[in-house]
C-alpha positions in Angstrom: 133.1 109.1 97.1 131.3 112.5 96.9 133.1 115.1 98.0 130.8 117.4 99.6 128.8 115.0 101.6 132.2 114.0 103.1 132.6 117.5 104.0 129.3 118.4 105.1 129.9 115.3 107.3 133.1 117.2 108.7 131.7 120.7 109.2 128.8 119.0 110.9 131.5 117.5 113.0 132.9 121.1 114.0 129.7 122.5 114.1 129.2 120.0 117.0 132.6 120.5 118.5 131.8 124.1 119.2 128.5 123.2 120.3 130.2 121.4 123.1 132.7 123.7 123.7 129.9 126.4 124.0 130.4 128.0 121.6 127.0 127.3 120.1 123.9 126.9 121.9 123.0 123.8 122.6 120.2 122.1 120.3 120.7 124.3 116.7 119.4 122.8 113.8 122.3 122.2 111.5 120.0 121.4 108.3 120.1 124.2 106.5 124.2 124.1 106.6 125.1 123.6 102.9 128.3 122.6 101.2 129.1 123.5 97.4 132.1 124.8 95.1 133.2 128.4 95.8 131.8 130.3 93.1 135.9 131.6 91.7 138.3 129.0 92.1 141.1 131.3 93.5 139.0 131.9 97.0 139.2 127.8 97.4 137.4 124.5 96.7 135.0 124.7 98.6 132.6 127.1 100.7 129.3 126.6 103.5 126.8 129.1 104.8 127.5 127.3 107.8 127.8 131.3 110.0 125.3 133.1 107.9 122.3 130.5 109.2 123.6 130.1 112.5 124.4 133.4 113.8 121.3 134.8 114.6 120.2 131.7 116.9 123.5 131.6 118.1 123.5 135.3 119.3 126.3 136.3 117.3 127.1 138.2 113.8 128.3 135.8 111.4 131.6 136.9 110.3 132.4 136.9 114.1 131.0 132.8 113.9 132.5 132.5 111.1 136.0 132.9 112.2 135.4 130.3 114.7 134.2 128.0 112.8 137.3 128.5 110.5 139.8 127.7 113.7 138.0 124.4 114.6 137.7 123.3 110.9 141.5 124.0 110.6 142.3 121.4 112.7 141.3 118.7 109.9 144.7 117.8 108.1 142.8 117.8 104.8 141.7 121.5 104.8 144.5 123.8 103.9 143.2 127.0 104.2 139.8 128.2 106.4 139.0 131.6 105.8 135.7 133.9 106.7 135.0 136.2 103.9 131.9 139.0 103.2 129.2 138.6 105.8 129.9 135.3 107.0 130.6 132.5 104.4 133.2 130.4 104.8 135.5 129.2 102.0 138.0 126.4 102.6 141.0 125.4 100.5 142.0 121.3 100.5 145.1 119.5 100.3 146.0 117.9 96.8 145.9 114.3 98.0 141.9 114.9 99.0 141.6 115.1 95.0 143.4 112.5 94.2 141.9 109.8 96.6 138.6 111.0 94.9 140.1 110.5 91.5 141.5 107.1 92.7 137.7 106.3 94.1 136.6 107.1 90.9 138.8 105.0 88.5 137.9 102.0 90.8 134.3 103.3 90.6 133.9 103.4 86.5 130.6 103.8 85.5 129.0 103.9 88.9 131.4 107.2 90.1 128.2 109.4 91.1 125.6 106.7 91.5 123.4 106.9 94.5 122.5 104.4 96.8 119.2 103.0 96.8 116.7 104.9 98.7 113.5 102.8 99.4 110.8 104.9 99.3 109.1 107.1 98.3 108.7 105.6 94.7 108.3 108.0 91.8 105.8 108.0 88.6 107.0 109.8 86.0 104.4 110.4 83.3 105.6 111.5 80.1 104.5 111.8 76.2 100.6 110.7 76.7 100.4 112.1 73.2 96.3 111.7 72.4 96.3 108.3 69.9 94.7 110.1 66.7 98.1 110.2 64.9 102.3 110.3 64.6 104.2 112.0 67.6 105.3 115.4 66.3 108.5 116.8 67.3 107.3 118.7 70.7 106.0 114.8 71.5 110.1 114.1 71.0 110.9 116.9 73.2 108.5 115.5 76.2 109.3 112.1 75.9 113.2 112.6 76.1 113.3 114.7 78.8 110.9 112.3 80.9 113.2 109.4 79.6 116.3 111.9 80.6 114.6 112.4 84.0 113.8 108.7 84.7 117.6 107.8 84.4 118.3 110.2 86.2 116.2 109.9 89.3 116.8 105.7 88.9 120.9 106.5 88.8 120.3 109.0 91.6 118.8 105.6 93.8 115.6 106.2 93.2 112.6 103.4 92.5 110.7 104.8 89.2 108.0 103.4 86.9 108.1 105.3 83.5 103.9 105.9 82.5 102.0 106.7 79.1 98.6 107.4 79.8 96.2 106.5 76.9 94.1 109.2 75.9 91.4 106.6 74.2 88.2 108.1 76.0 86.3 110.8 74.6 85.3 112.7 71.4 89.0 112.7 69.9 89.0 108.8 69.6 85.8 108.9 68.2 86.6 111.4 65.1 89.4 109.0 64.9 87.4 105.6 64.4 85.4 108.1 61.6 88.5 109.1 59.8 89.5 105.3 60.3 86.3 104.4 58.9 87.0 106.4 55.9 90.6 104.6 55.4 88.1 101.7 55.4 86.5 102.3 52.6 89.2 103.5 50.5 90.9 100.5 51.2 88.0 98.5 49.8 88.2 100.4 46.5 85.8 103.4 47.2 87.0 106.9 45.7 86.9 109.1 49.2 87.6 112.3 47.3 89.1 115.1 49.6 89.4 114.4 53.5 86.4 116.2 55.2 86.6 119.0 57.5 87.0 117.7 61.2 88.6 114.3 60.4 92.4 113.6 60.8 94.1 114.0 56.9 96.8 112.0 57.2 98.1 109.2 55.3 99.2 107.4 58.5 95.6 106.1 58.7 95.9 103.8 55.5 97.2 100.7 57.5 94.2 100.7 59.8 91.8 100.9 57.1 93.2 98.0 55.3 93.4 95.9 58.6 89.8 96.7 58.9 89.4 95.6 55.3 91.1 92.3 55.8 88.9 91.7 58.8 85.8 92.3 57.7 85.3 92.7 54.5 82.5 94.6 53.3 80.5 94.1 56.6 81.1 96.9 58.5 79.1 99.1 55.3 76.1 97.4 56.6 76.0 98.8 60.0 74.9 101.6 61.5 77.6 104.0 63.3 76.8 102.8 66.6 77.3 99.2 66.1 80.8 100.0 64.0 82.2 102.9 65.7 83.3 100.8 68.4 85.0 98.2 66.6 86.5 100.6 64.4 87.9 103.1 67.3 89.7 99.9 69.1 91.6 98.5 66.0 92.5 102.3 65.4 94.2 103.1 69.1 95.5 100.2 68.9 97.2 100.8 65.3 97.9 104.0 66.8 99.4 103.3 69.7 101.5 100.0 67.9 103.2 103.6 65.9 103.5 105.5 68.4 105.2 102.9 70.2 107.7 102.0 67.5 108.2 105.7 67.7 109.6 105.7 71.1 111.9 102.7 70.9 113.1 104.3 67.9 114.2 106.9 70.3 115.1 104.5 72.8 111.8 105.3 75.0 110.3 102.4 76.8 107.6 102.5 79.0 106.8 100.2 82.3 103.0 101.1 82.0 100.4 101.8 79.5 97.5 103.3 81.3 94.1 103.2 79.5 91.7 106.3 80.4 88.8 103.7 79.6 89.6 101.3 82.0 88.9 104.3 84.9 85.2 104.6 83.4 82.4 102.1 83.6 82.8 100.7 79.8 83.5 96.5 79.5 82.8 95.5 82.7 85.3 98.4 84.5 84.2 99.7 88.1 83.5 103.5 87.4 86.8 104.9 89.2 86.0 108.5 88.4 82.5 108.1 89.8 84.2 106.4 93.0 86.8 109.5 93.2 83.8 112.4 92.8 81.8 110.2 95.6 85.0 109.9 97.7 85.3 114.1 97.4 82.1 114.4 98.1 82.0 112.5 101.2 84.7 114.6 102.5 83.0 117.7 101.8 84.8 118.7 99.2 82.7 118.2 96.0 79.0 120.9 96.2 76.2 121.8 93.6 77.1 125.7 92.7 77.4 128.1 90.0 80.5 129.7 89.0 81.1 133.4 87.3 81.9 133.7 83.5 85.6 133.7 83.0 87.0 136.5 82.9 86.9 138.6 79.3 83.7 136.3 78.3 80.7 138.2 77.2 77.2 137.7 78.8 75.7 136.4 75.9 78.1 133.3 76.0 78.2 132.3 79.1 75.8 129.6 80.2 74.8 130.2 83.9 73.6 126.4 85.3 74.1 124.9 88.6 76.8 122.1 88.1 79.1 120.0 89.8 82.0 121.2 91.6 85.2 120.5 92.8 86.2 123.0 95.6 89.7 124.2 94.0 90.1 127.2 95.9 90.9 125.5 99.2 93.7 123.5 97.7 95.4 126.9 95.8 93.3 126.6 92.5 91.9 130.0 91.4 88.4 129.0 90.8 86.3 125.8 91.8 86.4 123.5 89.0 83.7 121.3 86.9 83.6 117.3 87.1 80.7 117.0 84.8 79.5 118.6 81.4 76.0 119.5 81.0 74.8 115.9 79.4 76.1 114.3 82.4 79.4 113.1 81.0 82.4 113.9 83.1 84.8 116.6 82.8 88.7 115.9 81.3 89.3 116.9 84.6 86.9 114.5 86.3 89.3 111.6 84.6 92.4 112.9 85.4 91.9 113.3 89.0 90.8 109.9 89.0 93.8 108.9 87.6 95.8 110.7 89.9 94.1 108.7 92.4 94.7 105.8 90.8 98.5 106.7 90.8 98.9 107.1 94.5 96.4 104.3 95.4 99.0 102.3 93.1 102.0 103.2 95.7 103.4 106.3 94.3 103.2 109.4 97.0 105.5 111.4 94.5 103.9 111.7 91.2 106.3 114.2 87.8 104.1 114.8 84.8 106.0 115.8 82.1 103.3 117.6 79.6 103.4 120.2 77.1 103.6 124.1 77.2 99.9 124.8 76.4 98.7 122.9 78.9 100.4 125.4 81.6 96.7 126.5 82.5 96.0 123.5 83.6 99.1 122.9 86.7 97.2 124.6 89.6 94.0 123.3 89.2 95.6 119.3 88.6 97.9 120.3 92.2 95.0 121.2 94.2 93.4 117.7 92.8 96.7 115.9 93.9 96.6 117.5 97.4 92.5 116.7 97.9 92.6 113.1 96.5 95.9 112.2 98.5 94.6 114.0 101.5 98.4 116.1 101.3 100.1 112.8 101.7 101.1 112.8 97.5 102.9 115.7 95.9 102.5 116.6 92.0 105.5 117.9 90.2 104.6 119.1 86.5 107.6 120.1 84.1 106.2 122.1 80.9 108.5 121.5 77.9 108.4 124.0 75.6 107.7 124.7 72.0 110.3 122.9 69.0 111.2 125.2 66.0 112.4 122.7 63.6 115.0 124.1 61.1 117.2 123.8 58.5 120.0 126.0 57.6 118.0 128.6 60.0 114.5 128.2 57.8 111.4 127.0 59.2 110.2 123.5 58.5 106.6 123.2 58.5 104.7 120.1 56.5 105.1 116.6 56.4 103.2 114.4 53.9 102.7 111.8 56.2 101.0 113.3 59.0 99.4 115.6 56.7 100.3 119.0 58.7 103.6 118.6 60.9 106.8 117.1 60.5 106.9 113.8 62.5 109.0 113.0 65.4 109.9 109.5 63.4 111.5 111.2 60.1 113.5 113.6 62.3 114.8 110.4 63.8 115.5 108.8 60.4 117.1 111.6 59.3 119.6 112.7 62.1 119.4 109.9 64.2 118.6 108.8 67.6 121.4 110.1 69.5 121.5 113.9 67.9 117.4 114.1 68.4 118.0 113.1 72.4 120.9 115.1 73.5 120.0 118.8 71.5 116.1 118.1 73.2 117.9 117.6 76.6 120.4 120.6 75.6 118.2 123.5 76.5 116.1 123.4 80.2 112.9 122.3 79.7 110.9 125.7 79.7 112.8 127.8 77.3 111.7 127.2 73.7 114.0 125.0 71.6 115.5 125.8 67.8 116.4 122.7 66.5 118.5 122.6 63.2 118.6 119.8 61.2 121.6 120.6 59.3 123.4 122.0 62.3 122.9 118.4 64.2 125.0 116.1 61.8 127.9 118.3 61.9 131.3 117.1 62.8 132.6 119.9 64.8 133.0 121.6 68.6 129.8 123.9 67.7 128.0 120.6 67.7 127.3 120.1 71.1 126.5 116.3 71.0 129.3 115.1 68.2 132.0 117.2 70.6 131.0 115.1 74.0 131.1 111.9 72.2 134.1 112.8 70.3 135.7 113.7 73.7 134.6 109.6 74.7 136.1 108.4 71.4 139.1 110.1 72.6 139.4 108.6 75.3 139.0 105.4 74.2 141.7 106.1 71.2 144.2 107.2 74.3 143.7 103.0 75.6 144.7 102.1 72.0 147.7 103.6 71.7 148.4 103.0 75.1 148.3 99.2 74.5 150.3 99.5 71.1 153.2 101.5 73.1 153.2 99.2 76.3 152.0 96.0 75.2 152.7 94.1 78.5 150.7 97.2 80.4 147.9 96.2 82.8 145.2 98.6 82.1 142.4 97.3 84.3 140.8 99.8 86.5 142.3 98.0 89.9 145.9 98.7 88.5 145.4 102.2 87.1 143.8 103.3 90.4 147.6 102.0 91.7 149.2 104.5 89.8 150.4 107.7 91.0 147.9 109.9 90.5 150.2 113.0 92.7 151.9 113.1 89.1 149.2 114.8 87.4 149.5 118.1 89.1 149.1 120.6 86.0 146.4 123.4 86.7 144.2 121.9 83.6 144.3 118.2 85.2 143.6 119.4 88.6 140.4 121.4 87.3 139.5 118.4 85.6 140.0 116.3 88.5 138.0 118.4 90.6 134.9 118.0 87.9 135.2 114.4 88.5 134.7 115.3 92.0 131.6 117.5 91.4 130.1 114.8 89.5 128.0 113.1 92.9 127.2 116.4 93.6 126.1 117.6 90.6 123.8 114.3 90.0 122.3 114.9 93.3 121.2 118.4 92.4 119.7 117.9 89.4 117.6 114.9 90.4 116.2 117.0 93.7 115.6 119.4 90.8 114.1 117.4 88.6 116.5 119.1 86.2 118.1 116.0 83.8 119.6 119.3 81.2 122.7 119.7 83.8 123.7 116.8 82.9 123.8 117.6 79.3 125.6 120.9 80.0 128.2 119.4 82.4 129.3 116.7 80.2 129.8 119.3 77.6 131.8 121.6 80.1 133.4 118.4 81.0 134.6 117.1 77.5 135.8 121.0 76.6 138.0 121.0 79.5 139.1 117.6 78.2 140.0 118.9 74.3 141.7 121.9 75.5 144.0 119.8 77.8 144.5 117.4 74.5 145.7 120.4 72.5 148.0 122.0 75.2 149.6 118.2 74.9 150.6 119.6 71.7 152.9 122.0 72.6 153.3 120.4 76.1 155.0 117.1 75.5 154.9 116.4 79.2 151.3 116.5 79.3 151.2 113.5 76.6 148.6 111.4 77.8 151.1 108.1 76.4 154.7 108.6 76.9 157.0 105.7 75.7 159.8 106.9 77.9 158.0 107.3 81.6 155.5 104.4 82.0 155.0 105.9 85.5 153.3 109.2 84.1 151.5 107.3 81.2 149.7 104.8 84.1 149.1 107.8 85.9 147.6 110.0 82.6 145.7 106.7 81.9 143.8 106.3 85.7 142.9 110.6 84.6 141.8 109.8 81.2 139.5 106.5 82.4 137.8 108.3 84.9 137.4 111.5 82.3 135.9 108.5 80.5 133.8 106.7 82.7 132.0 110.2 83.9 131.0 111.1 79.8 129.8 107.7 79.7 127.9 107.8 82.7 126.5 111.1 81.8 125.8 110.3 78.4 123.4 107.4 79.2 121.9 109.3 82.3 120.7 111.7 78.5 119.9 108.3 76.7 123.0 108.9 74.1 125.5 106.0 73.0 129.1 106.7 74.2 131.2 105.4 70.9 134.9 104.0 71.1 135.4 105.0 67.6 134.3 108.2 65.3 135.0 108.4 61.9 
């Protein structure tokens, strides 16, 4: 049950009543009515714009519509109070029992409480890590591939139809300084002294493994060749080396993929149609690809600035700033080139509504990649791209910098060895997306409320600690969810249940927000607010015997407390796996 859309419903309902009535002229858009919690608790439970958009098409002032409004909705037994206030908004108070149906709605729900019906189209691609396969996935890869992760869960619990995408960066000149520094590994493996790693090739140690696959396979053969006839061979077996770690990365996080996409397979190499030619012909034939020059970028000198005719992509008449390349001077094509093709390829593939997820230096790069989405979908796709910011790693508040395995950064992998899966997701998806992230190391593995993800899970532990005792009290106690929702949930009427209880209500609402928003940390931060509210009401239990959640002398209140605590329960839960983190029954 979601409280506001039940609501909405209703006001909608009044909104036509007075439409009838004359009140309102006939034919008013009622779609940009909204519903949400009054922003203090003490002017009500709820409040609408509902007189502040219609007034002016109605020919009235809103607080003069507003109090009209108020006198229909009043006539709905489950709205206590209707009252106009500043301007024009309205805020409505409701009667107790409209609470606890929704808590009773909820306990029957469980872990579906919030989820959203299926909605068949359109279906959403959400591209996310695409880290370039040349090494390890450093911690800001960890901070883009949970919140895409986050996001997918969300979206798919939200009723949406999503396909989670890496795209392969395993086409141009980084892949081939990789099969060199591969080569390298190669020859070290077959007893060779390689001295100090050259300027230009990729240091790490990570590159070991590949050179003594290649060893294995072929011996000393690939010394006999010239680069051209091993650089090929040797580039394969290291992406896919690569991309085998990078992928035990991820599930080590609890990141799986639906599709790999290779940036190869959109070029004419191994028999492949040449996509990206296809998409530059297909631009061109809609006028929307010319032969130009474009002006030095803006600080450049002269001197550097190469003025040729070259290929272009008209930019400008999709928002872009400047028209933009699709092929380099040799006659190779432009990143850009590829990427437009694959954003083609994404909407040819069924998917109108396309989120990247990439990282903060590539902000430069949004408008120009929007316009592209808009030309090669002729406006029929849309082309969300979240930035994640920047990862200070930390320990006791200093810097860490250097990892010998990668050579020069600390690697997603031994963060996850050494605070674990569940601490690594829920501090990345603790902070929005585009403010820079601190992320302590020691701070992570504490056992205490200033640890944000051991204090929501503790909360769940709880909970689930409340159902054992409960059991060992009233052994002969049905505790399904169909006999807790019988209970009598007008017992719980303390201001710190009912505040709870009216969370639990938000929940729908709050799910449905952030997934429009594409905004996966609210669910962090209101599972947080949520299991707060539920240790402070386990502490005034304390000194407030009647609000025990078990007590052996009233099983009526206990089976009542019990319905509250599973649905407290069932919404961290839900929450916590909308983040990707494990809800434990037990914490020690």
């Amino acid at each position: 049950m979601n409280l506001f859309e039940t609501f909405s419903a209703r006001i909608t309902a009044a909104l036509t009543q007075l439409t009838e009535a004359g009140v309102l002229r006939a034919g008013l858009s009622f779609a940009r009515v909204v519903v949400e919690p009054t922003r203090d608790p003490a002017h009500g439970d709820l409040a609408t714009n509902a007189a502040m958009v219609l007034a002016k098409e109605a020919g009235t002032n809103p607080r003069a519509l507003a109090e009209k409004i108020c006198a229909e909705l009043l006539r709905d037994p489950d709205i206590v109070k209707a009252e106009a206030a500043g301007p024009g908004f309205i805020n409505l108070t409701l009667q107790p029992a409209v609470f606890t149906a929704i808590l009773k709605s909820a306990v029957e729900a469980g872990l579906d409480h919030g989820r959203g019906a299926g909605k068949p189209a359109p279906k959403i691609n959400v591209e996310y890590v695409s880290a370039n396969p040349t090494g390890p996935m450093h911690v800001g890869h960890g901070r883009g591939a949970v919140f895409g992760d986050a996001l997918s869960n969300l979206l798919a619990f939200a009723g949406h139809a999503v396909t989670r995408e890496y795209y392969i960066n395993d086409a141009g000149a980084q892949v081939d300084v990789l099969g060199r520094s591969a080569f390298l590994r190669y020859r070290e493996a077959l007893g060779e002294e390689i001295g100090a790693i050259p300027e230009g090739l990729y240091p790490g140690d990570y590159l070991k493994s590949v050179g003594e696959t290649l060893a294995k396979a072929h011996g000393r053969a690939l010394l006999e060749q010239a680069e051209k006839e091993w650089l090929p061979l040797v580039r394969a077996t290291a992406i896919d080396g690569m991309m085998a770690m990078i992928r035990e990365d991820l599930a080590a996080l609890g990141v799986v993929h639906d599709v790999f996409f290779s940036e190869r397979s959109l070029q004419a190499v191994g028999g492949n149609l040449d996509a990206v030619r296809a998409t530059i012909e297909d631009l061109r034939s809609r006028d929307l690809v010319y032969e130009g020059r474009l002006p030095p970028p803006k600080g450049q000198k002269d001197e550097d600035w190469e003025d040729r005719e070259q290929t272009l992509f008209r930019a400008t008449q999709f928002g872009d700033d400047v028209d933009r390349p699709l092929l380099k001077s040799d006659g190779s094509y432009t990143y850009f080139a590829n990427d437009i093709a694959y954003h083609r390829s994404k909407f040819t593939r069924g998917f109108a509504e396309m989120i990247d997820v990439w990282g903060a230096d590539h902000g430069g790069y949004v408008k120009r990649m929007a316009a592209a989405v808009k030309a090669v979908t002729a406006g029929e796709g849309t082309l969300d791209v979240k930035l994640c910011q920047l990862v200070r790693l930390l320990r006791n508040g200093e810097q860490v910098r250097m990892s010998k395995r990668s050579g020069d950064f600390v690697t997603l992998r031994e963060v996850i060895d050494e605070v674990g899966r569940d601490a690594v997701r829920f501090m990345m998806i603790f902070r929005k997306n585009d403010a820079t992230l601190d992320f302590d190391l020691a701070k992570v593995v504490e056992q205490s409320k200033d640890n944000p993800v051991f204090y929501v899970q503790y909360a769940h532990a709880r909970c689930a600690s409340i159902f054992r005792q409960a059991r060992e009290a009233f052994p002969d106690l049905d505790l399904s969810p169909a006999m807790l929702a019988q209970a009598d949930l007008a017992r719980l009427s303390d201001e710190s249940e009912l505040g709870i209880i009216k969370m639990i209500a938000a929940y729908p609402r709050m799910i449905d927000a952030a997934a429009s928003a594409h905004e996966p940390h609210r669910v962090a931060f209101f599972v947080h607010e949520l299991a707060s509210a539920f240790h402070s009401l386990w502490n005034k239990g304390k000194d407030s015997p009647q609000l025990r959640f078990v007590n052996q002398t009233d099983r009526e209140s206990t089976l009542a407390r019990l319905a509250f605590v599973h649905a407290v329960r069932s919404v961290l839960a839900s929450g916590l796996a909308v983040v990707g983190v494990a809800a434990p029954e037990e914490m020690r």
